[in-house]
C-alpha positions in Angstrom: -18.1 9.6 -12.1 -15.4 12.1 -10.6 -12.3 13.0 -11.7 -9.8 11.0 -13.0 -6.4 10.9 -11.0 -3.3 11.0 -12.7 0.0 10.7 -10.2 2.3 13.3 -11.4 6.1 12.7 -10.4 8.0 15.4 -10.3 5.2 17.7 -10.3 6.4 20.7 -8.5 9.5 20.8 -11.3 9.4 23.3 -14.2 8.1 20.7 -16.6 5.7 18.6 -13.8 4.0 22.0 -12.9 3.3 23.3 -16.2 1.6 19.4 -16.7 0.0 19.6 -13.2 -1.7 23.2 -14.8 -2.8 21.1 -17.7 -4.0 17.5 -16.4 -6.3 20.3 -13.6 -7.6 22.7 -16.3 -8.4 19.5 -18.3 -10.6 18.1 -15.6 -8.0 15.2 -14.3 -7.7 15.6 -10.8 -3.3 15.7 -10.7 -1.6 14.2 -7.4 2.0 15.7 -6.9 4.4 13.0 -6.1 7.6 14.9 -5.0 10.7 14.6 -2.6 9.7 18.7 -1.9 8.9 22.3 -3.3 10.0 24.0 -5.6 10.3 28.1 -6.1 9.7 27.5 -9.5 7.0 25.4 -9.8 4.9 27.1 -6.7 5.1 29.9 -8.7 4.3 28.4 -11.9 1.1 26.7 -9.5 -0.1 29.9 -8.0 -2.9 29.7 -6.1 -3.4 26.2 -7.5 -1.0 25.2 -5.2 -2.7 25.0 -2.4 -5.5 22.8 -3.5 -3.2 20.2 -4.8 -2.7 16.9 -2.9 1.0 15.6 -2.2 2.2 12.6 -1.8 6.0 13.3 -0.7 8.4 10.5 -1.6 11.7 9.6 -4.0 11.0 7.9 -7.3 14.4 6.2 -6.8 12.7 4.1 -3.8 10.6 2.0 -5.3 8.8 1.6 -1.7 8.2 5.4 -1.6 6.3 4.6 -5.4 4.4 1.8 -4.1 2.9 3.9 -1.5 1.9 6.7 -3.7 0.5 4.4 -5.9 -1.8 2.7 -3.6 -2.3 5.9 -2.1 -4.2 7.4 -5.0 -5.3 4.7 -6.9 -4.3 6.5 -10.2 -6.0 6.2 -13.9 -2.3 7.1 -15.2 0.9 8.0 -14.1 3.0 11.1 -15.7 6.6 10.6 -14.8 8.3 13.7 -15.2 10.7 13.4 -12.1 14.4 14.3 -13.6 17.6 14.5 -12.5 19.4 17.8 -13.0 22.2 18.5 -15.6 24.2 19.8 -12.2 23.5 16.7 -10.2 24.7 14.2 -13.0 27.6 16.2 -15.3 31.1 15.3 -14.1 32.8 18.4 -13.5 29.4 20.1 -12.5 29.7 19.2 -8.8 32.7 17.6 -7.2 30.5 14.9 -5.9 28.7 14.2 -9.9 26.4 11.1 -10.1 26.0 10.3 -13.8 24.4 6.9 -12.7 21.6 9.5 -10.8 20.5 10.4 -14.4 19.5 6.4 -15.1 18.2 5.7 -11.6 15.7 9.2 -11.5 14.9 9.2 -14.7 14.2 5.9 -16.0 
């Protein structure tokens, strides 16, 4: 039997990466589902990184998740896909989208 695949959203985020590093070095075999890269979390993949697959998408369009989904047939999903304090406080941004926090993240 080969790897399991868990589908990791958010996983080029601080948090996703680190769990990306872990599901890998555990013997799961971790598909990023992400809207793009991140500084932080290529460096926090290293050469890892490049190994990786991607499935690029939003976890806010449910048609983007269905994709993914069928896409890599996964044992489990991790959803670790957030939305930022900066995005979400009012006062933050001039153009804040507390709702943002509910759609992203639950």
């Amino acid at each position: 039997m080969g790897k399991r695949t868990v589908l990791v959203t958010g996983g080029t985020g601080v948090v996703g990466a680190w769990a990306v590093r872990a599901l890998d070095e555990a013997g799961f075999a971790p598909v990023i589902f992400t809207r793009g890269l991140t500084v932080a979390g290529e460096r926090i993949l290293g050469s890892l990184a490049q190994s990786l697959r991607r499935v690029r998408g939003d976890v806010e369009s449910p048609m983007d998740l269905v994709r993914a989904i069928c896409a890599s047939k996964p044992y489990a999903i991790a959803h670790l896909a957030s939305a930022k304090p900066w995005e979400i406080e009012p006062g933050l941004p001039a153009d804040a989208d507390p709702g943002l926090a509910f759609r992203r993240n639950v």
